[in-house]
C-alpha positions as CSV (number, residue, x, y, z in Angstrom):
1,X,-3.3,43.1,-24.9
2,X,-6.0,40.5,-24.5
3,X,-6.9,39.0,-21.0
4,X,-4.8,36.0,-19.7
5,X,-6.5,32.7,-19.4
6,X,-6.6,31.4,-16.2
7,X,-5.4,28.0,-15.8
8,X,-6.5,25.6,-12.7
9,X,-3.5,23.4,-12.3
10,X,-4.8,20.7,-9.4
11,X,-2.5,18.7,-8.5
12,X,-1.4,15.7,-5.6
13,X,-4.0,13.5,-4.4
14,X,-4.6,10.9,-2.0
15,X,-3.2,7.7,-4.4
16,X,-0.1,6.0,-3.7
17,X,0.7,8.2,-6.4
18,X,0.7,11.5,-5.0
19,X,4.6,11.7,-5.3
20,X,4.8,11.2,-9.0
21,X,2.2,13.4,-9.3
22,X,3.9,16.3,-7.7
23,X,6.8,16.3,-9.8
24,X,4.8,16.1,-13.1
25,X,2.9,19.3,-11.5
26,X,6.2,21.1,-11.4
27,X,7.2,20.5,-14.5
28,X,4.9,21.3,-16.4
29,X,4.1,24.4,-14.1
30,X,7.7,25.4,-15.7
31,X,6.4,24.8,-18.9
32,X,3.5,26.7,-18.9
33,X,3.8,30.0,-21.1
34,X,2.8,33.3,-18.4
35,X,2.8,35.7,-20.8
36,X,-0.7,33.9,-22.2
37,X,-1.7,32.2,-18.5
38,X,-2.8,33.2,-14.9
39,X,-1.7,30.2,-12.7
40,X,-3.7,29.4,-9.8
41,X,-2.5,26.2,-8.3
42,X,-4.7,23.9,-6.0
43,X,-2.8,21.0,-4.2
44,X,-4.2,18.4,-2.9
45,X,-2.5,16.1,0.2
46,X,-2.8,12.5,1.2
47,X,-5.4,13.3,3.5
48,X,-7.6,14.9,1.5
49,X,-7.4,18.5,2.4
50,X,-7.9,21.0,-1.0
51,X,-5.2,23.8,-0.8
52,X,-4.5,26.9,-2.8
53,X,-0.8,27.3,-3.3
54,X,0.7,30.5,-4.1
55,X,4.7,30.1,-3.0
56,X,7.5,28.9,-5.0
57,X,6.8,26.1,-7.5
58,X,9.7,24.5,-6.2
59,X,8.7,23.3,-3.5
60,X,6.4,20.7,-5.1
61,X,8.7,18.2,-5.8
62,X,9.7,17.3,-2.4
63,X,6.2,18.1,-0.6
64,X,7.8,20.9,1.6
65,X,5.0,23.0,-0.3
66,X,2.5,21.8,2.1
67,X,5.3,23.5,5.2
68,X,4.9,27.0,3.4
69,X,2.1,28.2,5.7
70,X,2.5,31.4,4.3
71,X,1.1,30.4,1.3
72,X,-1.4,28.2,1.8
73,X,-5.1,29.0,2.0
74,X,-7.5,26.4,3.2
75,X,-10.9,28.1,3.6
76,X,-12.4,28.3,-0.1
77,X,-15.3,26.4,-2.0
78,X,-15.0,24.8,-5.4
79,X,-18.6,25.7,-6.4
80,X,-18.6,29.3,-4.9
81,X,-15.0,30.9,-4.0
82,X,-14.7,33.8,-6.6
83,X,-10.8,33.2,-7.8
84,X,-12.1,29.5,-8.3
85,X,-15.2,30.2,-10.5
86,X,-13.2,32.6,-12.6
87,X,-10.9,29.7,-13.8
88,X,-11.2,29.1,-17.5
89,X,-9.9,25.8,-17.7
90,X,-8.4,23.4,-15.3
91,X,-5.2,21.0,-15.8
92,X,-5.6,17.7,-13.6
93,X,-2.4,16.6,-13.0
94,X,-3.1,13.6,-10.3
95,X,-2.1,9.7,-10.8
96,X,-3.9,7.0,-9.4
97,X,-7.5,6.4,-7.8
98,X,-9.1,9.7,-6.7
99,X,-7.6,11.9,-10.1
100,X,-7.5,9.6,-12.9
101,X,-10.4,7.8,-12.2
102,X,-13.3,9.9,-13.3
103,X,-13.6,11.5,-9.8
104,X,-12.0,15.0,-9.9
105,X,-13.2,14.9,-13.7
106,X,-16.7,14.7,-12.0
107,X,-16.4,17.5,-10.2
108,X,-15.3,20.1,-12.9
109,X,-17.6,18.9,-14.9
110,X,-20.0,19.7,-11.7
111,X,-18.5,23.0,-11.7
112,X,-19.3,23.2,-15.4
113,X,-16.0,24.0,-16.5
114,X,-13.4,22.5,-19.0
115,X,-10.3,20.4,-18.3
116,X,-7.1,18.6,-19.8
117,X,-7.6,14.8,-20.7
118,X,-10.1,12.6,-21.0
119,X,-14.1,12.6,-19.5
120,X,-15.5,11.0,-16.4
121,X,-16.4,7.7,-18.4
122,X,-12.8,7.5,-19.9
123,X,-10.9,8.4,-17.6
124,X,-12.8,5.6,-14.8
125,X,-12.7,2.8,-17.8
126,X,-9.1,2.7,-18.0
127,X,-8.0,3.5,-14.5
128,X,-10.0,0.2,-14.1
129,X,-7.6,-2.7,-15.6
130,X,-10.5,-5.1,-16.3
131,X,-13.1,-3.1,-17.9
132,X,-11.0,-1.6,-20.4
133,X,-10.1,-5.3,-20.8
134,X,-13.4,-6.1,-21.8
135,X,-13.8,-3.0,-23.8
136,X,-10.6,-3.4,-26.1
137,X,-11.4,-7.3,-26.9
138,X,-14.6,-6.0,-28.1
139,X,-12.3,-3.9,-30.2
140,X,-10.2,-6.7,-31.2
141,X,-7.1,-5.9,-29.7
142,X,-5.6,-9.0,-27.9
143,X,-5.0,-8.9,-24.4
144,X,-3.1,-11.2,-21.8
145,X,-5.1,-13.8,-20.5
146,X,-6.6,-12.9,-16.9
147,X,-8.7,-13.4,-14.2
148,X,-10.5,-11.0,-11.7
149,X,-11.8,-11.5,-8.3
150,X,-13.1,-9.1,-5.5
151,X,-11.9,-8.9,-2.0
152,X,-15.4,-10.5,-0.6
153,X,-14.2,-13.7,-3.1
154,X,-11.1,-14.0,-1.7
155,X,-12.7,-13.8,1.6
156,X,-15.1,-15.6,1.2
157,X,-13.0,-18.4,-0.5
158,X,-9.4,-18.6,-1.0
159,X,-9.1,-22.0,-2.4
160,X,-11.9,-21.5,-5.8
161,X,-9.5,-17.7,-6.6
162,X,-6.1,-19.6,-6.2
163,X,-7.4,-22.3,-8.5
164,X,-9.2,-20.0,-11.1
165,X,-5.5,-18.2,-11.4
166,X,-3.5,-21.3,-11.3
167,X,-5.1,-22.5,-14.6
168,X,-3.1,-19.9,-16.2
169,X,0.0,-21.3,-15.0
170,X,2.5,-19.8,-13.3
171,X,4.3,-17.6,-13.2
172,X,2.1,-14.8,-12.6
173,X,1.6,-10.9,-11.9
174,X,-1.0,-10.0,-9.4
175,X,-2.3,-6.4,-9.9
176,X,-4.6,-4.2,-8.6
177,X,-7.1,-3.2,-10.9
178,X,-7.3,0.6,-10.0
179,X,-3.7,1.5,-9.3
180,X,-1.0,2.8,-12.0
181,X,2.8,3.1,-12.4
182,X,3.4,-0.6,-11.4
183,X,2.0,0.4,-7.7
184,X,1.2,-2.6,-5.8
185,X,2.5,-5.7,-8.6
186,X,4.2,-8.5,-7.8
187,X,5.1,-11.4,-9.7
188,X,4.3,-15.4,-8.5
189,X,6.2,-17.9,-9.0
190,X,4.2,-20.4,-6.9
191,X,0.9,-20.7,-4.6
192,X,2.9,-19.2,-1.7
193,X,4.2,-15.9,-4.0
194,X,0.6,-15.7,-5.5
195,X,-1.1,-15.8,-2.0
196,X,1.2,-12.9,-0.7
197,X,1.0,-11.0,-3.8
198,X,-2.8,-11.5,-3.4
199,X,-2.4,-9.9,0.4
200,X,-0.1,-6.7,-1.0
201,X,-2.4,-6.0,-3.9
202,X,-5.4,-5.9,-1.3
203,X,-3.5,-3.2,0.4
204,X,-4.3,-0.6,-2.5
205,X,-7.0,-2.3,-4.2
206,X,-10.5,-4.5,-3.5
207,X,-10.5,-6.0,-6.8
208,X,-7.6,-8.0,-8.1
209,X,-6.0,-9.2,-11.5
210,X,-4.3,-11.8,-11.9
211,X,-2.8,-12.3,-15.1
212,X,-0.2,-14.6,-17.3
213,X,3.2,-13.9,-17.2
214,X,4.2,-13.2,-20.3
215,X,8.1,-12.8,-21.4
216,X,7.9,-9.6,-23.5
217,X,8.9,-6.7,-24.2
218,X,7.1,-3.4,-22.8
219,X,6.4,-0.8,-25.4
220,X,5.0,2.6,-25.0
221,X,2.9,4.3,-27.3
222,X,1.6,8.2,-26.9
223,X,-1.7,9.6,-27.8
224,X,-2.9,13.0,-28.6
225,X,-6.6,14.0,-29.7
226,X,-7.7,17.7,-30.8
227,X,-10.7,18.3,-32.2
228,X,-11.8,15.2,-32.4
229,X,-8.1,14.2,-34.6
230,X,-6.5,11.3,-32.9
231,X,-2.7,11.2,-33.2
232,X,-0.2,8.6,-32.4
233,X,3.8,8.5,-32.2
234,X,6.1,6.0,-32.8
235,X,6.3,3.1,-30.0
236,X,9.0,3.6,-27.4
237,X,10.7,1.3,-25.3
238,X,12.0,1.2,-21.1
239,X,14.1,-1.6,-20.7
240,X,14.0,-2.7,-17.3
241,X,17.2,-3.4,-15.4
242,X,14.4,-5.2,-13.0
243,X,12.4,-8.4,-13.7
244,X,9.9,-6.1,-14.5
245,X,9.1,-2.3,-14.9
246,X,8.2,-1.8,-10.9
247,X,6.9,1.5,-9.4
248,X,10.9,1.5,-7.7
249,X,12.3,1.0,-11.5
250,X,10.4,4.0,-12.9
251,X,10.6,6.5,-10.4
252,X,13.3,6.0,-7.9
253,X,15.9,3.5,-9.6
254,X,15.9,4.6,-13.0
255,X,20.0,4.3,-13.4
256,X,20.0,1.3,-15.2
257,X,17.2,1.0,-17.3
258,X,17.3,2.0,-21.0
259,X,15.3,4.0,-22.9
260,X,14.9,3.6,-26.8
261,X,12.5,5.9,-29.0
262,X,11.5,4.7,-31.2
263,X,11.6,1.3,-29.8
264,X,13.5,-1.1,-31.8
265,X,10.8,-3.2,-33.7
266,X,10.1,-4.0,-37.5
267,X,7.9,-1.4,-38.9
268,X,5.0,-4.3,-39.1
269,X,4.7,-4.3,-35.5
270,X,5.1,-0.3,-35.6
271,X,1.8,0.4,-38.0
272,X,-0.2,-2.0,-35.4
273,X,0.4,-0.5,-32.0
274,X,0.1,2.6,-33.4
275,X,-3.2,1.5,-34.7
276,X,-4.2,-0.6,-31.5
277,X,-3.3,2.7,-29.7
278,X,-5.6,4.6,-31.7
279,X,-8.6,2.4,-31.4
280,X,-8.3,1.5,-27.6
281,X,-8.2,5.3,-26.9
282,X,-11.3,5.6,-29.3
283,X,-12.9,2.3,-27.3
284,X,-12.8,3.9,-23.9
285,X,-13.9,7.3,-25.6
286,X,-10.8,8.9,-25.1
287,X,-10.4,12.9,-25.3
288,X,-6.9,14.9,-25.2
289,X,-4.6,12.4,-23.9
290,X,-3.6,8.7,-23.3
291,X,-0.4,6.5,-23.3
292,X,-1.4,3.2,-23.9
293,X,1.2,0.2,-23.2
294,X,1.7,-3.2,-25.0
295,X,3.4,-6.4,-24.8
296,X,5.1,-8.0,-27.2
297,X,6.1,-11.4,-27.2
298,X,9.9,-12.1,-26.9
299,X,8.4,-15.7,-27.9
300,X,6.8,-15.3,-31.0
301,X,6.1,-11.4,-31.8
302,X,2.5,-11.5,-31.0
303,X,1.1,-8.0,-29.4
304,X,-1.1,-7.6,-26.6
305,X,-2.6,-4.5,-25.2
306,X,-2.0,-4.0,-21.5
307,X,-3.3,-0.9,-20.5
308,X,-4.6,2.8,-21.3
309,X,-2.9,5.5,-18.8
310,X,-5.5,8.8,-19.2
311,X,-3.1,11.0,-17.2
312,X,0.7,9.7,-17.6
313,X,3.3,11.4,-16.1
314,X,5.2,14.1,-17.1
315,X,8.0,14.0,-15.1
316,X,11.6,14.4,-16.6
317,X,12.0,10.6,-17.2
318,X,8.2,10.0,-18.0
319,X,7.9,8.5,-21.2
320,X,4.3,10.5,-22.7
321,X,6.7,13.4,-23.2
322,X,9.6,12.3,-24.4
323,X,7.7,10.4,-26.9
324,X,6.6,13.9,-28.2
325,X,9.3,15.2,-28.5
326,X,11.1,12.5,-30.6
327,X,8.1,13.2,-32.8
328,X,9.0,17.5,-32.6
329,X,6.6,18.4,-30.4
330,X,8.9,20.2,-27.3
331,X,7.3,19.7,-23.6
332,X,6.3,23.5,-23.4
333,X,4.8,23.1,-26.9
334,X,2.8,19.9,-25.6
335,X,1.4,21.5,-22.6
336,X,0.2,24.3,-25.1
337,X,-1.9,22.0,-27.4
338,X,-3.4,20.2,-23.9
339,X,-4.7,23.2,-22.2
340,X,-5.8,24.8,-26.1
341,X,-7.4,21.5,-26.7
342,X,-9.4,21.3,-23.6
343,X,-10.3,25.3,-23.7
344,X,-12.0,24.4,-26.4
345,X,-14.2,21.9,-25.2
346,X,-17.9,22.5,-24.7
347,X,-18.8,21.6,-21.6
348,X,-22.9,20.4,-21.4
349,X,-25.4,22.6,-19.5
350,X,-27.8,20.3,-17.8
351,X,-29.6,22.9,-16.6
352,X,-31.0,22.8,-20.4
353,X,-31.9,19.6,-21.4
């Protein structure tokens, strides 16, 4: 019988999305097939300490894994610890700044190994909400009118960011541009809303977006590269029992919102977010995996792109998954084609150039 692979699954982070994250670990965790893969699981907590986990996988969900002293070991380094160098490819599951933005992609790439998703370049382009702006209009995909600003701007002077936003008209969402899963977003009615949604956004984020409120529906679209063959699914759909689709809607409240796949449009408006899915994953230089969201119009039907997720979730109600499998592919079969796909990758030597 011929060798396991040995699978890195890193998972947690410092984000204020380290909770999501450890219930997409766990599941898939469950999916992965053991007969074919030796699990070494690295968590990582919101204070930044690296930990090898060997207890029961159970334990994620909640965070009591971090309580199971037992099985936790501390003292090992990424570059030189023996069970870590013999990994044969690593599985990032982490949401959020500090795992979706290039950063833990830096350092396998550092440790010269390969790893689910997208690269550093990718995977930092679309956790940051303006760039990948800039990068999909080149593309020609519409996107919502905006406007960006720093925290030193908005320091510096208040007044010229409120009236840059305000010629959009209000209302508005204010966002931070590094954060996913609705973390941090409020919506403005009014200078007094847009101020205090300015002040929470700060609180996860030094650069803000401010965008046009548009009323629209939120569609889903998955992505899924191998060798270099970029597939899409049909769109899905949440419908939000909120004003919008909130961090609080998706992950704690999810009772009465809706969830239609394939999403209930004309199959006009199906071909092009299937297409625009395509090409904004190609315009950030996308590898493995993406779910990229759109608006449409409730108005007049036009589409706009709103983001590229490089690591969505894959929790039991996370819609990446469950957009596969409406298209045949099971979870367990999904997690399969991920880790095959990124085993496969050649990872550059720069020792060599």
């Amino acid at each position: 019988m011929a060798d396991k692979i040995k699978l890195g699954v890193v998972f947690g982070g410092q984000s204020g999305e380290h909770e999501v994250a450890r219930v997409s670990a766990y599941n898939v965790l469950q999916a992965v097939d053991r007969t074919k893969y030796d699990v070494t699981t690295i968590g990582i907590t919101k204070d930044g300490r690296w930990l090898i986990y060997t207890g029961d996988w159970d334990k994620l969900p909640d965070g009591s894994w971090q309580e199971d002293t037992g099985h936790l070991r501390e003292d090992f380094s990424l570059l030189t610890d023996p069970a870590i160098r013999a990994i044969d490819v690593f599985f990032p599951i982490m949401h959020g700044p500090m795992g979706e933005d290039g950063t833990i992609q830096g350092v396998f790439e550092m440790m010269g190994k390969p790893y689910v998703g997208c690269g550093v370049l990718a995977s930092a382009v679309g956790m940051d909400k303006v760039v990948s702006k800039i990068l999909f209009e080149k593309a020609g995909i519409p996107v919502v009118p905006y406007r960006a600003f720093h925290a030193a701007d908005w320091q510096r002077d208040q007044a010229v960011q409120i009236t840059s936003a305000e010629t959009l008209g209000y209302p508005l969402f204010i966002k931070p541009v590094n954060m996913g899963s609705s973390v941090g977003i409020t919506k403005a009615h009014d200078r007094a809303e847009l101020i205090a949604g300015v002040h929470q956004a700060l609180n996860y984020d030094s650069k803000i977006l401010v965008e046009t409120f548009i009323d629209a529906r939120e569609i889903e679209c998955a992505v899924l590269e191998e060798q270099g063959h970029i597939q899409t699914t049909l769109p899905g759909e949440v419908v939000a029992s909120k004003e919008f689709y909130d961090y609080e809607a998706k992950y704690a409240d999810d009772q009465d919102s809706k969830i239609e796949i394939p999403a209930q449009i004309d199959d006009a408006t199906t071909a092009q977010i299937r297409d625009f899915a395509a090409k904004a994953f190609a315009a950030i230089d996308g590898s493995g995996l993406s779910r990229v969201d759109f608006f449409v119009d409730n108005r007049d039907g036009r589409l706009y792109i709103n983001e590229v997720n490089t690591l969505p979730g894959f929790t039991d109600i996370s819609m990446y998954p469950m957009m596969w499998q409406h298209m045949g592919v099971s979870y367990a079969e999904l997690v399969e084609r991920l880790i095959a796909t990124a085993a496969r990758k050649k990872v550059t030597d720069y020792t060599r150039v």
